[in-house]
C-alpha positions as CSV (number, residue, x, y, z in Angstrom):
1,X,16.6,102.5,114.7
2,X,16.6,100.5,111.2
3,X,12.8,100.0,111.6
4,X,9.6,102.0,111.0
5,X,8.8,102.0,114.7
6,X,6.4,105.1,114.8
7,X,3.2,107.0,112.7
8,X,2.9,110.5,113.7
9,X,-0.3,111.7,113.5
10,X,-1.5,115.1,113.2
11,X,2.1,116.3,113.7
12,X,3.9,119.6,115.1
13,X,7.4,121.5,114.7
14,X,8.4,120.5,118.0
15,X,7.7,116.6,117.6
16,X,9.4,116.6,114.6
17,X,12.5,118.1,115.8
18,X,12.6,115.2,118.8
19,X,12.1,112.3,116.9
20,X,14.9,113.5,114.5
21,X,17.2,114.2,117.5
22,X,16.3,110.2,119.0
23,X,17.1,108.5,115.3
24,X,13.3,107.3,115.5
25,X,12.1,106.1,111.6
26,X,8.9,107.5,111.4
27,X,6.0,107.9,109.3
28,X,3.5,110.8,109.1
29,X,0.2,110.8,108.5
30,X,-1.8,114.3,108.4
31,X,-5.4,113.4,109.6
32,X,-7.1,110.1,111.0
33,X,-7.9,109.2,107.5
34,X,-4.7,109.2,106.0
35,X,-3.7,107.5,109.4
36,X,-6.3,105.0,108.8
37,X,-4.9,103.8,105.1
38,X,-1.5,103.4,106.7
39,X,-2.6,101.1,109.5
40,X,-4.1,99.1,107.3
41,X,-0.8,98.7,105.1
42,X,1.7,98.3,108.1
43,X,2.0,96.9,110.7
44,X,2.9,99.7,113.6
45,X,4.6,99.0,117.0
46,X,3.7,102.9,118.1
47,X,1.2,105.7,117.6
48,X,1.7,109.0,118.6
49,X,-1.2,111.1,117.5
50,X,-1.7,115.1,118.4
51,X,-5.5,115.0,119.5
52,X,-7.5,117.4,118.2
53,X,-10.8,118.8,119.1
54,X,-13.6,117.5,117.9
55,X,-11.4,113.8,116.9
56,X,-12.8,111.9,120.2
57,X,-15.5,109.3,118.4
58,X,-13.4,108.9,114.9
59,X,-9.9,108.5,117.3
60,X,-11.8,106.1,119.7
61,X,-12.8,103.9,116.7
62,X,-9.0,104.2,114.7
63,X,-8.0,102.9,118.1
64,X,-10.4,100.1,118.2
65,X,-10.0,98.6,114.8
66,X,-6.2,98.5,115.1
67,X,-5.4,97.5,118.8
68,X,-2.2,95.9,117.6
69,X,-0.3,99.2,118.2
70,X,0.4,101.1,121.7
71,X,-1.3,104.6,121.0
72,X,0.8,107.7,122.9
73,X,-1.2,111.1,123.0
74,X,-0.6,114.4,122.9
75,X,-3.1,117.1,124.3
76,X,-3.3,120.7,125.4
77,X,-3.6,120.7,128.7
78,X,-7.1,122.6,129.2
79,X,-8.5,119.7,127.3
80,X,-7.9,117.3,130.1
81,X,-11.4,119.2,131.5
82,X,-13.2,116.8,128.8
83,X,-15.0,113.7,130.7
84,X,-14.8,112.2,127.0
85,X,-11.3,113.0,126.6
86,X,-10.3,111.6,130.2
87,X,-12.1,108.2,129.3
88,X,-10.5,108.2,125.8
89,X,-7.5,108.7,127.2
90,X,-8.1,105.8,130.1
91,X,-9.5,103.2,128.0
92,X,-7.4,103.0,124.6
93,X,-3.9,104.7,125.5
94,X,-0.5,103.3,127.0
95,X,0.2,107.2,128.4
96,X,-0.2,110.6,127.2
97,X,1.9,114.0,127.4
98,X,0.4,117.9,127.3
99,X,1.8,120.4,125.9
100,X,4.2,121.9,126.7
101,X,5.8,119.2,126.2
102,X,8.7,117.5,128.5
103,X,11.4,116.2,125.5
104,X,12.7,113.7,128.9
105,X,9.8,112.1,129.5
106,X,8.7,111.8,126.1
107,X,11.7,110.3,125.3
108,X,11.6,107.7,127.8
109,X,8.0,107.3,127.5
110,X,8.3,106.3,123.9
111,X,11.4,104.1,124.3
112,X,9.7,102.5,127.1
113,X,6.6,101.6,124.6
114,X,8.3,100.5,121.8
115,X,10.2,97.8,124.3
116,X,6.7,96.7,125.6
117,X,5.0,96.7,122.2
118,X,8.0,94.1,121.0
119,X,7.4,92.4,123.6
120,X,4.0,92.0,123.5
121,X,4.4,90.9,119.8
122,X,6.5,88.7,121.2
123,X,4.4,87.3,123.2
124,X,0.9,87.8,121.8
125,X,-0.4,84.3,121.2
126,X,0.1,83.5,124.9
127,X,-1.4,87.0,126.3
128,X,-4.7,87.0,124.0
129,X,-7.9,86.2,125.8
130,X,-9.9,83.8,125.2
131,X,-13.7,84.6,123.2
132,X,-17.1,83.2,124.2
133,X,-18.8,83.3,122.1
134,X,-16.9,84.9,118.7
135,X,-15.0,82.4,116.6
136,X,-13.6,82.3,113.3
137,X,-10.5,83.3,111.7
138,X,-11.2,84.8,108.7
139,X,-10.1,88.2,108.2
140,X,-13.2,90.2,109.6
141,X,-14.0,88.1,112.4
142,X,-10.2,88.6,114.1
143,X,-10.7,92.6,113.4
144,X,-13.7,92.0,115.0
145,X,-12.4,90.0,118.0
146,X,-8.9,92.4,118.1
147,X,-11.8,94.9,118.6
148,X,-13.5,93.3,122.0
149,X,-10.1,92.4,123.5
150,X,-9.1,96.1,123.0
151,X,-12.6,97.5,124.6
152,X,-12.3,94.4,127.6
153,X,-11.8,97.3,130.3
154,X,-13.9,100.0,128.5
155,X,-17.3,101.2,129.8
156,X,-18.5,103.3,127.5
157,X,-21.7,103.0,125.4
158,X,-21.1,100.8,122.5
159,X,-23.6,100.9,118.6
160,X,-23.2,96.9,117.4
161,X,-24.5,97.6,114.0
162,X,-24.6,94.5,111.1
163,X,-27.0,92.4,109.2
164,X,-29.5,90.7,111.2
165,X,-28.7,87.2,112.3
166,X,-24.9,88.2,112.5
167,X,-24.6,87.9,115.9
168,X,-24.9,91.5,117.4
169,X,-26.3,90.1,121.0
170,X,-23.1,87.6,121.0
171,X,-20.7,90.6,120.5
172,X,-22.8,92.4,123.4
173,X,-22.1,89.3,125.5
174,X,-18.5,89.1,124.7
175,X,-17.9,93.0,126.1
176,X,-19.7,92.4,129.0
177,X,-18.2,89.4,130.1
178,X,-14.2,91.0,129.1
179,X,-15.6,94.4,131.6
180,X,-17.6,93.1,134.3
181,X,-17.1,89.1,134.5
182,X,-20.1,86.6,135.4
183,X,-21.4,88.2,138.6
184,X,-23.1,91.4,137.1
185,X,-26.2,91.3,135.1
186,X,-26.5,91.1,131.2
187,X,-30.2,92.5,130.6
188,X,-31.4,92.0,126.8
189,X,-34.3,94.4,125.4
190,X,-35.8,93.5,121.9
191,X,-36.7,97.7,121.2
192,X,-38.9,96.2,118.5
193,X,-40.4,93.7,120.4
194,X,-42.2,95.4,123.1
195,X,-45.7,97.3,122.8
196,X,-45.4,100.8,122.2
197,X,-47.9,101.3,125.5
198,X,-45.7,99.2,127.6
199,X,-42.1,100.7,126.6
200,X,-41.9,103.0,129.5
201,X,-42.5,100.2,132.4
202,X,-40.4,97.4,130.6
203,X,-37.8,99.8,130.6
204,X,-38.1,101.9,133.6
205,X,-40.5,99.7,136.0
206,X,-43.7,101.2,137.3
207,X,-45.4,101.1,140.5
208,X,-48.6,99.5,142.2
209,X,-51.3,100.9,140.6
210,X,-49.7,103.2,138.2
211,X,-52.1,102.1,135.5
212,X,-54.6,99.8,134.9
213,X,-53.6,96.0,135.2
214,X,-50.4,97.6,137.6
215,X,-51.4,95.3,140.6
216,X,-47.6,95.1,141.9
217,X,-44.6,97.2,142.0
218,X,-42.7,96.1,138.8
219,X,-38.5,96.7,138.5
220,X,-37.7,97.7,134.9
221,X,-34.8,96.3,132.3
222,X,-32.3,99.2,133.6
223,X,-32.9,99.0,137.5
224,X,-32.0,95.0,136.7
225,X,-29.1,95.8,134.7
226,X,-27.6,98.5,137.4
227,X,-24.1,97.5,137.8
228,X,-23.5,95.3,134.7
229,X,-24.6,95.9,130.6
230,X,-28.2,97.1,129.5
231,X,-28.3,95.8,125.7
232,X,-30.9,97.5,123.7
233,X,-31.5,95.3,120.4
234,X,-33.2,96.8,117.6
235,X,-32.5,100.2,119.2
236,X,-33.9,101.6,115.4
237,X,-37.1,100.4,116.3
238,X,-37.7,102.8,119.4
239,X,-40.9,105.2,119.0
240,X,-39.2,108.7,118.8
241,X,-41.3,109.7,122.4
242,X,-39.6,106.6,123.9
243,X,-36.4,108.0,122.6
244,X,-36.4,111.2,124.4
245,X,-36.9,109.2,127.9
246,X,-34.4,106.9,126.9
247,X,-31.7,110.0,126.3
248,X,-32.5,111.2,129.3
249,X,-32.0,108.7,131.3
250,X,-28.9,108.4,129.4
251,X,-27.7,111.8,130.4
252,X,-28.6,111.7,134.0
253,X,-28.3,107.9,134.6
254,X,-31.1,108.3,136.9
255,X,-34.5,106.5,136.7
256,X,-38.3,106.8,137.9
257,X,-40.7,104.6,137.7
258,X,-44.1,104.8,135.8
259,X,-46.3,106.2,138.6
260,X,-43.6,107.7,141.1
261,X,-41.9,110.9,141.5
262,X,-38.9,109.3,143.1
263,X,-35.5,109.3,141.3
264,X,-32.8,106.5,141.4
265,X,-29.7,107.0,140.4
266,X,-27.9,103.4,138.4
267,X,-24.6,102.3,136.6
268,X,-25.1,101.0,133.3
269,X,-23.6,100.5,130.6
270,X,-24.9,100.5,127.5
271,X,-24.9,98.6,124.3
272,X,-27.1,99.3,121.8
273,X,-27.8,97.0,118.1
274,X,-29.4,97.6,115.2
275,X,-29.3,96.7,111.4
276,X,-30.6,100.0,110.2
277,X,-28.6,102.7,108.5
278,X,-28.5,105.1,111.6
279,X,-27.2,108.2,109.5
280,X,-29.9,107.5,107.5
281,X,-32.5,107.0,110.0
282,X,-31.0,110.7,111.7
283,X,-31.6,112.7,108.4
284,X,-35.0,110.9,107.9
285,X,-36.1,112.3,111.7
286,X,-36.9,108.5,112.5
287,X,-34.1,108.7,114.9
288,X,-32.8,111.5,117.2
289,X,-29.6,112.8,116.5
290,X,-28.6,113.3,120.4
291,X,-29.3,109.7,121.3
292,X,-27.1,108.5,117.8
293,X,-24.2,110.5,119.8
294,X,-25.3,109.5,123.1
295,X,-24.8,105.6,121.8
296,X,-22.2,105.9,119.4
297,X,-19.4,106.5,121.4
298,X,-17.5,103.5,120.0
299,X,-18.4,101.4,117.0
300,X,-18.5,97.9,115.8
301,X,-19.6,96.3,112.9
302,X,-20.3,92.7,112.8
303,X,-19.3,90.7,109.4
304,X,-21.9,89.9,106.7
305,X,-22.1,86.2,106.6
306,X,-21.2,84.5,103.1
């Protein structure tokens, strides 16, 4: 092969030894940062990364802002008992091999790729989808759109973080309507909008007489959005007490109305905004460190406007 075809990431003896034995030109990179100043200096056909522990969130969002490539990983097999690894592994790559590994089907497996990535390269003007509501084609703005086409089948919780007035709610429309189409619900929350005494039934509903001025059963934001996208806006604005319920919920995806003892379990998927520092807002203590994870999953960053 006369081209750079392949960056190896996070490499091993055994890896190295293969691609030398197939002819492959490759590149190496020795941790997701040095990984991320070569994908932004070429242009890769293939990744083949060695996960790590601990790499899920930082991987997840290497993935997202260069979607150009197909991504091939290479795990230990006991970490295939990771839900987060299992959904990393279903959302952003094109296949994946444990350890020990089988030199046959990696082989194949990687010629494979590198003949659809041409391909695709090929063919890429006619294959991308077509954007709502994000337009633009300055520099930013097509990372940014490379980014929602590479999440369109991905259903986990999403931070939109930017400026205000850059269009955070827009990108939460775009990802909702690339997952779930036009038939599920898209339910907006303003966090910073609603009265601290009322956060708990806008969110969660409340029942007949639960408190006074509760004359009839009321369905909250998240029973509304169960099957489609909850988007919280503003999500820095959230009283700390109203962020405990709200990780909660998140952990158990169940929910119980103001007044009622009775559970219900939904599926939603989140997306949450702000245009706060989070970091920052975590080591102040005005925002809980477990819900940052809980949201964070995967990362996007609107562009400032100029």
């Amino acid at each position: 092969m006369t081209e750079t075809a392949l960056l190896l990431i996070n490499s091993c003896a055994v890896l190295e030894s293969l691609l030398e034995q197939g002819e492959w030109q490759v590149e190496q990179a020795s941790s997701l940062v040095v990984a991320e100043k070569k994908l932004q200096e070429k242009d890769y056909p293939l990744v083949l990364v060695v996960i790590e522990h601990q790499q899920h969130e930082a991987l997840y969002n290497l993935i997202a802002q260069h979607s150009g490539a197909l991504w091939i990983g290479l795990i230990q097999r006991d970490c295939l008992a990771s839900e987060a690894l299992r959904n990393l592994l279903a959302a952003c790559f094109h296949d994946f091999h444990t350890f020990p590994l089988d030199r046959d089907r990696l082989s194949h497996s990687l010629g494979h790729a590198l003949g659809m990535a041409r391909l695709i390269r090929r063919h890429r003007p006619r294959l991308q989808p077509q954007l709502r509501f994000i337009q633009g084609e300055s520099a930013p703005i097509r990372q940014l759109r490379d980014q929602i086409v590479r999440l369109q089948h991905c259903r986990l919780p999403v931070l939109v973080t930017g400026p205000s007035g850059t269009g955070k709610e827009l990108v939460a429309r775009e990802l909702h309507y690339s997952t779930f189409g036009e038939e599920s619900p898209f339910v907006a929350v303003n966090c910073g909008a609603m009265p601290h005494q009322l956060i708990q039934s806008e969110l969660f509903g409340h029942v007949k007489g639960a408190f006074t001025g509760a004359q009839h059963h009321k369905i909250g934001k998240i029973e509304a959005a169960d099957g489609g996208t909850l988007f919280l806006d503003e999500i820095g604005e959230l009283p700390l007490e109203d962020q405990a319920t709200l990780l909660r919920f998140l952990q158990e995806q169940c929910i119980e109305a103001v007044g009622s003892h009775l559970t219900r379990r939904v599926d939603v998927r989140i997306i949450a905004a702000t245009n706060i520092d989070v970091e920052q807002a975590v080591a102040s203590g005005g925002f809980r460190m477990d819900l940052c994870c809980q949201l964070n999953v995967v990362r996007l960053r609107t562009p400032a406007l100029c």
